[in-house]
C-alpha positions as CSV (number, residue, x, y, z in Angstrom):
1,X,-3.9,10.4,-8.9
2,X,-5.2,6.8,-9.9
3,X,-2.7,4.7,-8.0
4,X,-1.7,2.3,-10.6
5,X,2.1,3.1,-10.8
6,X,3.3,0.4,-8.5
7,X,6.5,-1.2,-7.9
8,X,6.5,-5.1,-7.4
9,X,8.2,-5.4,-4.4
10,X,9.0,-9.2,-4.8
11,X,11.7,-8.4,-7.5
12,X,13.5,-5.9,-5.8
13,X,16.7,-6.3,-3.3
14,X,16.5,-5.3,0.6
15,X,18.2,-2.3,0.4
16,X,16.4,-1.2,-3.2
17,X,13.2,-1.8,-1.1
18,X,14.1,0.5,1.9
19,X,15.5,3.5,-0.8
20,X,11.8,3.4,-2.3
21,X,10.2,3.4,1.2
22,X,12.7,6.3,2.1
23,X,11.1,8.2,-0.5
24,X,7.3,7.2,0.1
25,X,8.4,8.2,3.7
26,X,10.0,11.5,2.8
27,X,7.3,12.5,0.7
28,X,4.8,11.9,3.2
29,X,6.8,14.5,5.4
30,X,7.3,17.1,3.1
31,X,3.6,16.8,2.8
32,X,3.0,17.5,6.3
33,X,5.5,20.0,6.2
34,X,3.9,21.9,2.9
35,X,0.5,21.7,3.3
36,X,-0.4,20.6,6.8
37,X,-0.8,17.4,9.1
38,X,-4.1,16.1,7.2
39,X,-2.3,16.4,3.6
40,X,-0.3,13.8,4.7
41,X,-3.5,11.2,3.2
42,X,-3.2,11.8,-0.2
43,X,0.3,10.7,-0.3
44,X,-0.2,8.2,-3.6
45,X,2.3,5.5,-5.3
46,X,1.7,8.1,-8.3
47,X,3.4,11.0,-6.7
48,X,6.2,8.7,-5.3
49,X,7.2,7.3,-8.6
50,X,7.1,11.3,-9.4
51,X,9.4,12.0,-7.1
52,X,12.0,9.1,-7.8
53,X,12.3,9.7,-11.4
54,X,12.7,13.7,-10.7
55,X,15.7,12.4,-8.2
56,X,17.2,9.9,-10.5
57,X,16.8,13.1,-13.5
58,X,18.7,15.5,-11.3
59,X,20.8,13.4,-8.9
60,X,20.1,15.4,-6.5
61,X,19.6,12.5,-3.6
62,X,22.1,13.5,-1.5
63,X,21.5,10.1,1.1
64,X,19.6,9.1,3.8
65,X,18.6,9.7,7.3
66,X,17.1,7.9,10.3
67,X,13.2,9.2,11.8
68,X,10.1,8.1,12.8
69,X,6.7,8.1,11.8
70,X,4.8,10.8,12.0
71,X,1.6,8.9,12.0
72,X,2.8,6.1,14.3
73,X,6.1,7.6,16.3
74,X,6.8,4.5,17.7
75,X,7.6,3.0,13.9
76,X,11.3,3.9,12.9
77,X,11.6,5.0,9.2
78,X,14.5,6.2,6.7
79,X,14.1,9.2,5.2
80,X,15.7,10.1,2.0
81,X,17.4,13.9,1.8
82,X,17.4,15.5,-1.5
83,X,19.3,18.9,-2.2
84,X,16.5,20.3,-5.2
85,X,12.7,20.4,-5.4
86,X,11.5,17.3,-6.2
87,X,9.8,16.7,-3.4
88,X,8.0,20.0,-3.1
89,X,6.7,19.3,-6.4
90,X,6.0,16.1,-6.0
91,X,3.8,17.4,-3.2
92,X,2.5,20.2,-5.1
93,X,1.3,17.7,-7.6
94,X,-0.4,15.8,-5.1
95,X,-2.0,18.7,-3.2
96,X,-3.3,20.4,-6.6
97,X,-4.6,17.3,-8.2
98,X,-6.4,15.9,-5.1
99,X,-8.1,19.6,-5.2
100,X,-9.0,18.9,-8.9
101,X,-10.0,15.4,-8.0
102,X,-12.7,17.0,-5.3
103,X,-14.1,19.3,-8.1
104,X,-14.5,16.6,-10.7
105,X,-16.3,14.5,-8.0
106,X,-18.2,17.0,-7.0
107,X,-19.9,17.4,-10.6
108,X,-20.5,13.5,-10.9
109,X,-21.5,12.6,-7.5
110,X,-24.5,11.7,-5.8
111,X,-26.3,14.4,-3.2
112,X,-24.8,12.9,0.2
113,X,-21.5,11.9,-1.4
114,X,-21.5,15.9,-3.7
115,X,-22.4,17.6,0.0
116,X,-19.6,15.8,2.3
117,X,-17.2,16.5,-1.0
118,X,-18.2,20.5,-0.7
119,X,-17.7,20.6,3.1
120,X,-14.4,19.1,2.6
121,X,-13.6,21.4,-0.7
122,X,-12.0,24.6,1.1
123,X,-9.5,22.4,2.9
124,X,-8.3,21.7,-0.2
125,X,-8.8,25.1,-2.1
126,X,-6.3,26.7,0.9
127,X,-3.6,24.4,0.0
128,X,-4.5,24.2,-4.0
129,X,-4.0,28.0,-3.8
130,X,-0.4,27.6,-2.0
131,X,0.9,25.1,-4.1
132,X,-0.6,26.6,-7.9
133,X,1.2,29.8,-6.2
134,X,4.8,28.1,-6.0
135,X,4.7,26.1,-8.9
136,X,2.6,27.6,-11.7
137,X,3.4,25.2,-14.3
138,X,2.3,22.4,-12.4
139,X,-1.1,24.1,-11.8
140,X,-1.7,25.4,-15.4
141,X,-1.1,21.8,-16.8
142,X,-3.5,20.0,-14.4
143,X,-6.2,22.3,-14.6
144,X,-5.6,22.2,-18.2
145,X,-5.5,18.2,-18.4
146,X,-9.3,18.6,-16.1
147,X,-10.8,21.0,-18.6
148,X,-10.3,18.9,-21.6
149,X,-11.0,16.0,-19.7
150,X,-14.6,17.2,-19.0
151,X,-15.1,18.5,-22.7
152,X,-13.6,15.0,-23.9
153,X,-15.9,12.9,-21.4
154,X,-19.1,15.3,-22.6
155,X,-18.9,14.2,-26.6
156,X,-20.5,11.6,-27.3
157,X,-18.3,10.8,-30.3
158,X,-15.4,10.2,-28.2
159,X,-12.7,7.5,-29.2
160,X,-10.0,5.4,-26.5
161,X,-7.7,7.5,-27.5
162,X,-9.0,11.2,-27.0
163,X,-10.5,9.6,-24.5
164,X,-7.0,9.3,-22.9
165,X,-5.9,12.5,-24.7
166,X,-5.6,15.0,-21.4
167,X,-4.1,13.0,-18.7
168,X,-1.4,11.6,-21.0
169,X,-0.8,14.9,-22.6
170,X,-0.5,16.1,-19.0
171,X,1.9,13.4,-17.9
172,X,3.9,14.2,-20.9
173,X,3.8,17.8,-20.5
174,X,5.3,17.4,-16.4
175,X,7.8,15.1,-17.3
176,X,9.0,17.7,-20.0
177,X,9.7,20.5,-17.5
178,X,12.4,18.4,-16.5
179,X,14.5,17.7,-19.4
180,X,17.7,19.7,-19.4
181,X,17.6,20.0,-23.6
182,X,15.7,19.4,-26.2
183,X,16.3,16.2,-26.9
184,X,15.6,15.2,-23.2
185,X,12.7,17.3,-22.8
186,X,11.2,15.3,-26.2
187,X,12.1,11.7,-24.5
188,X,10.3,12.9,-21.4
189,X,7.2,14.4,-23.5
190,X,7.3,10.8,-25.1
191,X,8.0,8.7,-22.0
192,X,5.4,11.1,-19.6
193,X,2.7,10.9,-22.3
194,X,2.9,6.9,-22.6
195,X,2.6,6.3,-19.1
196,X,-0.2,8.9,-19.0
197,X,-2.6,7.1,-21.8
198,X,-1.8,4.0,-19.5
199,X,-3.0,4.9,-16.1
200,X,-6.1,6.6,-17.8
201,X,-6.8,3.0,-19.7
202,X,-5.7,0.8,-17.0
203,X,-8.3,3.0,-14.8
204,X,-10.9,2.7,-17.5
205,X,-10.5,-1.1,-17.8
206,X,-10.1,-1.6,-13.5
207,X,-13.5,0.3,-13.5
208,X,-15.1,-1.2,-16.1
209,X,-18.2,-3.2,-14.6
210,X,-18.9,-0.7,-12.1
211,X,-19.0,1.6,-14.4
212,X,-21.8,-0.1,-16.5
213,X,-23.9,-0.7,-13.1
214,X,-23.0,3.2,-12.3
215,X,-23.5,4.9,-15.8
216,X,-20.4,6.5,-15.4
217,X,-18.5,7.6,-18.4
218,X,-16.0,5.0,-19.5
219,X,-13.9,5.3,-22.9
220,X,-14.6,1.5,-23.4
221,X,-17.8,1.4,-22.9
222,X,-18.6,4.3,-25.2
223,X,-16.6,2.7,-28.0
224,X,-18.8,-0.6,-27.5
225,X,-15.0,-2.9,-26.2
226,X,-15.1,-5.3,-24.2
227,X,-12.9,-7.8,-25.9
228,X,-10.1,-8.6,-22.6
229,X,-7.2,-9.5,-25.5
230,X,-7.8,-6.0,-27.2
231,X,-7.7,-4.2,-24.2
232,X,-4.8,-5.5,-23.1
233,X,-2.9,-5.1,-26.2
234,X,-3.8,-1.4,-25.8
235,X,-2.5,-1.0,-22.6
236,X,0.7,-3.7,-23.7
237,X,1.8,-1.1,-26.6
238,X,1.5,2.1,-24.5
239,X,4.2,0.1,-21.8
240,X,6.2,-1.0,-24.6
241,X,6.3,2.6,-26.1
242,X,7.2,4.4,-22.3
243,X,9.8,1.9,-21.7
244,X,11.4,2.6,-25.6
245,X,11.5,5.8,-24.2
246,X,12.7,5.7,-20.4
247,X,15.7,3.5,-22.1
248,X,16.8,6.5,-23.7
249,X,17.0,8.4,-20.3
250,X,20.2,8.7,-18.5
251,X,18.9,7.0,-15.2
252,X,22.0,6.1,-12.5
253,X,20.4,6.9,-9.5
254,X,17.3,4.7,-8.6
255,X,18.2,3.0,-11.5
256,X,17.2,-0.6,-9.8
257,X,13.8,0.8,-8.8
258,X,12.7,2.5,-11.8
259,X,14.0,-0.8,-13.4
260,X,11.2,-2.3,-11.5
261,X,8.7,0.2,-12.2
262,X,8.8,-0.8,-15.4
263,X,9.8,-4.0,-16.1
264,X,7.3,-6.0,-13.2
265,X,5.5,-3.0,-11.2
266,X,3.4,-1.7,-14.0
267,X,3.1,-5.3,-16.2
268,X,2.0,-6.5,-12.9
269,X,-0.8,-4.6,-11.9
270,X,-1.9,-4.4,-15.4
271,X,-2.3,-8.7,-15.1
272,X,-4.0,-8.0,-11.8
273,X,-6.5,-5.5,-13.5
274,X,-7.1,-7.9,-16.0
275,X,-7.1,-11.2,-14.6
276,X,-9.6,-9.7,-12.0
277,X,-12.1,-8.5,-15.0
278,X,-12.0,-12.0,-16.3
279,X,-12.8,-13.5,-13.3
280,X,-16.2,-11.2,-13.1
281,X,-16.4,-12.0,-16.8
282,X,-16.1,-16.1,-16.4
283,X,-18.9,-15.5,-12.8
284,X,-21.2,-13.7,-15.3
285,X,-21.2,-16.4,-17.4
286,X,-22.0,-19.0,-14.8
């Protein structure tokens, strides 16, 4: 996952704070618990706003109790107890797309960085196999979403917006396999797909220079963009779009912290992205 879906902690109460580190926290040990000790480092922001919004969907957290740290048992934590599956998927989704995550880098890496990728690769097949075994769906939309990623990133002819094509049309299709009807399951669809395009763009923009100096393939850079206002008007309309959508979602649990998700996480880290782009811009120019 790309890390970008990011509360903004400054906006958010005490206690709505400690509820979001409850769940980064008991993600993180269903993730030992799933997959093993090691697993436990690909716990992403991603997976935890996952997680939260399968919670809030389903109600299903049923409160919270007191722990410690795995990684540092001297650190007291909160853990928050949920009575469904969200967090196994939410780990499932973590362990499966870090395995996809190897592959792709495997194909588009250098020979030291390709051969440490392959020695790690079967710790992560293991554990791909366990998880694409308990949740099927999961597996068949991200290694869907990676196959027409490649094909998209291979023609040359690509626009931004195939570009962005598979990982918000795999976004929207994980999000759907939660709605209860099928008017939910369309507002999902909608709200998973808009918040896909974003994190691929937001990526795309983030990585932009080193992707010039790199060669790397960037959706941008194909289509010849490099105008900051466009780009952010891009991104602007796909967050105006998913929160259209997420207001027509019955949300009463995590309410305040999905609030923030959207409302000041996500706007936030897009001004970072872009604020630090036209910083390397205005140095260029020097």
């Amino acid at each position: 996952m790309f890390g970008y879906l990011q509360i903004f902690k400054d906006e958010l109460k005490i206690k709505e704070y400690e509820a979001y580190k409850s769940v980064y926290c008991g993600l993180c040990r269903q993730l030992g618990k799933d997959y093993g000790f090691m697993t436990r480092l690909i716990l992403s922001y991603d997976c935890t706003f996952y997680t939260i919004l399968l919670m809030s969907l389903k109600r299903s957290c049923t409160g919270f109790s007191d722990g410690r740290c795995k990684f540092n048992p001297l650190k007291k934590c909160k853990f928050a107890a949920c009575k469904d599956d969200a967090y196994s998927k939410a780990s499932a989704l973590s362990v499966i797309s870090a395995y996809y995550k190897v592959i792709d880098d495997i194909d588009d890496s250098g020979f030291f960085k390709r051969t440490a990728l392959k020695i790690i690769k079967p710790f992560f097949s293991r554990r791909q196999r366990k998880a694409a075994k308990c949740f099927p769906d999961i597996e068949n939309i991200v290694r869907e979403m990676m196959k027409n990623q490649k094909a998209a990133e291979n023609n040359e002819y690509v626009t931004v917006d195939k570009a962005a094509e598979p990982t918000a049309g795999m976004l929207s299709g994980l999000a759907a396999l939660e709605g209860g009807s099928d008017s939910q399951r369309r507002v999902l669809s909608e709200f998973g797909y808009q918040i896909g395009r974003w994190v691929y763009l937001i990526d795309a923009a983030d990585d932009y220079e080193k992707d010039i100096k790199s060669g790397n393939f960037n959706p941008f850079i194909m289509s010849g963009i490099n105008d900051q206002d466009y780009i952010g008007s891009v991104l602007s309309q796909s967050l105006a779009r998913a929160y259209d959508a997420y207001n027509l979602l019955d949300i009463i649990d995590f309410k305040a912290i999905l609030d923030n998700f959207m409302l000041y996480g996500l706007p936030n880290k897009q001004n970072a992205v872009l604020n630090k782009r036209q910083e390397v811009k205005n140095e260029q120019s020097v």
